[in-house]
C-alpha atoms as one frame of an Amber mdcrd trajectory, in Angstrom:
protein
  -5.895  10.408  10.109  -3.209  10.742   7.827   0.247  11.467   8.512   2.192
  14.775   7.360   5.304  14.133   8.565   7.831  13.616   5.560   8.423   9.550
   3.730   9.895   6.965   5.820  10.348   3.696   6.254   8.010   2.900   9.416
   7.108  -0.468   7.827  10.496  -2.809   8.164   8.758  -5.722   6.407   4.942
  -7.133   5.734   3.968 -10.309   5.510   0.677 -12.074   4.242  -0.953 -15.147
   4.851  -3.066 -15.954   1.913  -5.476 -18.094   0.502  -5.226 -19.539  -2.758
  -6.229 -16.926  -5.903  -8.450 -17.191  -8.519  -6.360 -19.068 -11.595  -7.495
 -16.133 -14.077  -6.526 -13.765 -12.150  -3.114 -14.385 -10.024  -0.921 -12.539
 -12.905  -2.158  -9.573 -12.335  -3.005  -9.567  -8.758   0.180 -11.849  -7.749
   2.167  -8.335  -9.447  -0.112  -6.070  -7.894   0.745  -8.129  -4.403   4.447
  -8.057  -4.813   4.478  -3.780  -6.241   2.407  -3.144  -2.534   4.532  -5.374
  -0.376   8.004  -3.740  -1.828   6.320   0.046  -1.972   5.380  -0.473   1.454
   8.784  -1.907   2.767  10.975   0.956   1.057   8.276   4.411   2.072   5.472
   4.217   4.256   4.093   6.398   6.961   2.544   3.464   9.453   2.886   4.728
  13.188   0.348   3.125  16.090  -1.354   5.276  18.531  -3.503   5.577  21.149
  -4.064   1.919  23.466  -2.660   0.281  20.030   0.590   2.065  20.472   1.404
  -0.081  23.672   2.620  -3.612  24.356   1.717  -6.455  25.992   3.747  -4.915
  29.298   0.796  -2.013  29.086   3.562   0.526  29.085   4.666   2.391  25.419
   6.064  -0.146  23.279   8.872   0.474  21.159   8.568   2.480  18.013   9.313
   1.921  14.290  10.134   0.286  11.827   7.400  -1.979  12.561   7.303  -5.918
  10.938   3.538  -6.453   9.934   1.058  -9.362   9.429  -1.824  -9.867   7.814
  -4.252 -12.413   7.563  -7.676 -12.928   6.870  -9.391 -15.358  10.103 -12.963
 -15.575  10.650 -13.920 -13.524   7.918 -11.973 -10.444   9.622  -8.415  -8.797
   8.729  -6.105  -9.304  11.302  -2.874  -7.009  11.665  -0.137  -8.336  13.984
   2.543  -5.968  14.206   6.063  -6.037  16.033   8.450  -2.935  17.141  11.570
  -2.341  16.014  12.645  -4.433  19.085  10.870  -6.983  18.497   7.455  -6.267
  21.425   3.866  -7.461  19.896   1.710  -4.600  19.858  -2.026  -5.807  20.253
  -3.569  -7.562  17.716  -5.879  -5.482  15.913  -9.212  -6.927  14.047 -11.262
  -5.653  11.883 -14.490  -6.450  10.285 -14.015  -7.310   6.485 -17.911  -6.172
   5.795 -17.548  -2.617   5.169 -15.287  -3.827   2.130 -17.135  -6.476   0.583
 -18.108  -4.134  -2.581 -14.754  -2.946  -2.893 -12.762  -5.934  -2.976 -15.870
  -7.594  -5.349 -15.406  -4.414  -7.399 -11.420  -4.751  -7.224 -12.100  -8.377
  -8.742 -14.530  -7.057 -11.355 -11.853  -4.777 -12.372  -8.877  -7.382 -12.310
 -10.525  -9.431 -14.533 -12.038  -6.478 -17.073  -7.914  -5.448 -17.467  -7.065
  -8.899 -18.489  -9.511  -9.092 -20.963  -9.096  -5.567 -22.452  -5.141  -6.494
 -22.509  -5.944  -9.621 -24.023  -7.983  -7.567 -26.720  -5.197  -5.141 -27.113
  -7.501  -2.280 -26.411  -5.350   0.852 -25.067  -8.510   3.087 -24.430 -10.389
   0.581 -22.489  -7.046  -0.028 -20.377  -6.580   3.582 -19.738 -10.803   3.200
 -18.802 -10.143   0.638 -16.345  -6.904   1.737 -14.388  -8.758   5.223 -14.125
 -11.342   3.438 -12.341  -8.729   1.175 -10.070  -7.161   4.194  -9.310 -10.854
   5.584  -8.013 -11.418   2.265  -6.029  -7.979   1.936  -3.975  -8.872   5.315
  -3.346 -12.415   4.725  -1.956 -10.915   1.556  -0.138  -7.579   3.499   1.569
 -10.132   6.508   2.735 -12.159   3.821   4.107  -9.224   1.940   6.048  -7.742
   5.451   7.368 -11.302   5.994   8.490 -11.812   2.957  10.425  -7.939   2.822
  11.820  -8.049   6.537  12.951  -7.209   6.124  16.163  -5.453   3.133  16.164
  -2.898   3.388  13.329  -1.684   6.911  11.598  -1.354   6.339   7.782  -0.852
   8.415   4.415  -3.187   7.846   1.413  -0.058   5.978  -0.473   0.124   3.493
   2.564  -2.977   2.627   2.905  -3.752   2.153  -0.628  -1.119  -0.424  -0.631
  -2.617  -1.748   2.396  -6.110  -1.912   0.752  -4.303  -3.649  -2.351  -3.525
  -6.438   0.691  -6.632  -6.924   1.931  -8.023  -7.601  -1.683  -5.119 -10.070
  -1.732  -5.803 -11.592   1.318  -9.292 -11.934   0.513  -8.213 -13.864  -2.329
 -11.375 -13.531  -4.842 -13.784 -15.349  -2.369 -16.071 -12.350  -2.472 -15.973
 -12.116  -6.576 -17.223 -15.581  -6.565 -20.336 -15.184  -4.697
């Protein structure tokens, strides 16, 4: 579900725990880690709902700006997320499977722009951020999908979040 309301800052601060990156690609993906972290601190629309909305108490928790977490544990993306005052909303986990061909794909793609910007090739850079553009597309209508009624997002946020999770994943998948 995505949120209409107008921008706002409903994410105070994000942090990720990461694995190590893939040498030829932390550049670009290191950039593309710090661009989502500060878009997502200064506009995002990121507002819990439904049983995720309340804390550990079981009552409402407090509302937003929230400070998030993510981490990768088990194979599964784990968001840990505090109110404004500080209350631990539950943890929410999610299955990393349904993204397996995106993040590969995002890694495909990572490495295709460094060598077209290595080759100085302008058209075939244009090519390939057309088709990032596509996949963080595909991958934030797939993470509003499956957080529907936990977590109200816009596209913009959860693109950034998707851009994350790719992080997070930290190439594994483009190695196998």
């Amino acid at each position: 579900m995505t949120g209409t309301r107008d921008r706002q800052q409903s994410i105070r601060s994000v942090s990720i725990v990461e694995t190590s990156l893939l040498p030829s690609a932390q550049s670009l993906i290191h950039r593309d880690r710090e661009i989502a972290l500060r878009d997502l601190e200064a506009s995002s629309v990121f507002e819990p709902c439904g049983d995720f909305s309340r804390g550990g108490s079981g009552g409402t928790a407090g509302g937003g700006p929230y400070d998030l977490t993510l981490s990768v544990e088990d194979g599964r993306l784990v968001f840990r997320t505090l109110t404004a005052s500080g209350e631990a909303l539950p943890i929410l986990v999610l299955s990393l499977k349904p993204y397996r061909r995106l993040i590969k794909d995002y890694f495909l793609i990572v490495r295709s722009y460094d060598e077209a910007m290595r080759e100085g090739k302008p058209s075939r850079i244009e090519a390939i951020d057309m088709g990032r553009r596509g996949l963080h597309n595909e991958g934030a209508g797939l993470l509003i999908e499956r957080l529907e009624d936990k977590i109200t997002m816009d596209l913009d946020t959860a693109r950034r979040l998707f851009t994350l999770i790719c992080v997070l994943h930290g190439g594994i998948t483009a190695l196998r």
